[in-house]
N, C-alpha and C positions, 0 to 999 in steps of 0.2 A: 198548476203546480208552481210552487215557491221555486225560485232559482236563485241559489248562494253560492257562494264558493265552499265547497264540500271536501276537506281532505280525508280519504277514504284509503287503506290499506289494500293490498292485493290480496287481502284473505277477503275482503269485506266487499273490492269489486266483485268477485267471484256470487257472495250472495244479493249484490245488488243485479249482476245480471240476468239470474234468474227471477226476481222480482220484477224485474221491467218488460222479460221476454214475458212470463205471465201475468202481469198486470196486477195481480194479487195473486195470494197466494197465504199458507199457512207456516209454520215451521215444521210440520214434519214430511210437507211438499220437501220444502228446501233439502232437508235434512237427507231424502228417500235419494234426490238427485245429486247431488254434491255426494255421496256415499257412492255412487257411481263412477266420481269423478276420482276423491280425494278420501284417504281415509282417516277424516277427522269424527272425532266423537259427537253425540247430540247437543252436548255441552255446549261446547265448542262454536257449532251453529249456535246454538240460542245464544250465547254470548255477542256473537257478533250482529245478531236482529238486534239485540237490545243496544250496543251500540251505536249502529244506526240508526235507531228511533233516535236515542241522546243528544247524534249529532244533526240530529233534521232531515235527514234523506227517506225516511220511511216513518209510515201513521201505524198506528197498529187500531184496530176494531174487536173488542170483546167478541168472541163465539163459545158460547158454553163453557170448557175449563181452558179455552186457546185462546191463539187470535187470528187474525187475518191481517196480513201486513199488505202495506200495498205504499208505492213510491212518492214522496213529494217531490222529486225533481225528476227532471227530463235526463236521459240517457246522453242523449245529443250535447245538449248544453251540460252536462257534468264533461262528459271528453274533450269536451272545445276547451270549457275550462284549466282542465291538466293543459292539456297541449300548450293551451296560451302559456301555462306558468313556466312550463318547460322555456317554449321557444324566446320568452321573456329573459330568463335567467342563463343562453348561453350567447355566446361571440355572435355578432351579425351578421361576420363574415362565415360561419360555420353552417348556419340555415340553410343555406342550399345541401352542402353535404350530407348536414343529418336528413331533410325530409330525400334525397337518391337513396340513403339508406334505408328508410322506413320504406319509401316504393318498391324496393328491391327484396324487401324479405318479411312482405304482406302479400295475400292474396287480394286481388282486385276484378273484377268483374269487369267485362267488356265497356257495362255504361262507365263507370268509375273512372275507368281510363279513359275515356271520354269527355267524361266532365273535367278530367285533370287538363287534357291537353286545349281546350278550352280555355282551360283557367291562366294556365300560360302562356297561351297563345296570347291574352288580354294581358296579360302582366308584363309580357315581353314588349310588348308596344311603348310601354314608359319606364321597365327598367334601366338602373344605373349602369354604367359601364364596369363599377365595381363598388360593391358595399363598403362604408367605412367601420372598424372597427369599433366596439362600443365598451371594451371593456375598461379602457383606463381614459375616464373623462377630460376633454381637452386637448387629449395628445395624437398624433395621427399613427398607428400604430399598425403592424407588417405583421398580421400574426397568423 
């Protein structure tokens, strides 16, 4: 699978994760499930498959008068990707804040939590005593 940086809509996550959870899939899969979810027209879906063909995230495969869509990118590395752009684009000093907020109001699985504390456990060993500021280059800034 091709891996680019993918800007994708929250209508369009919606049908890229049923693409990933089944691997392939049709549009009127999507359409049967997201009608479960959400009460968007077929339009609507189909609008947004063809979308994401346009933007590379999914192949489509002729089936008779259909298709069969199926993912060119990885689930994992499209989220890493968001994530990165997020944590890229706020205060350095604010990182710690937002990711207590995201642990605090996601569900997490026992291993999860595990691997997390792990992970800090190992980051705690060389982090800084306090993050510098990154938003106004040059200057040392209390924000």
């Amino acid at each position: 699978m091709e891996e680019t940086a993918l800007e994708i809509t929250p209508a369009e996550w919606q049908v890229m994760r049923i693409v990933w959870t089944l691997g392939e899939t049709t549009s009127s899969q999507v359409i049967m499930i997201l009608q479960r979810k959400v009460d968007w027209k077929p339009a609507t879906v189909k609008t947004l498959l063809r979308r994401l063909v346009t933007k590379g995230a999914l192949a489509t495969t002729k089936q008779g008068r259909g298709f069969i869509y199926r993912p060119l990118v990885t689930e994992q590395s499209t989220m890493d990707e968001v994530a990165d752009g997020l944590f890229s684009s706020i205060c350095e000093r604010r990182v710690g804040t937002t990711l207590e907020h995201v642990i605090d109001h996601v569900t997490l699985s026992k291993a999860d939590v595990a691997k997390l504390q792990e992970v800090l456990k190992q980051k705690a060993a060389t982090a800084p005593d306090e993050v510098e500021c990154n938003c106004v280059p040059g200057m040392q800034m209390r924000c």
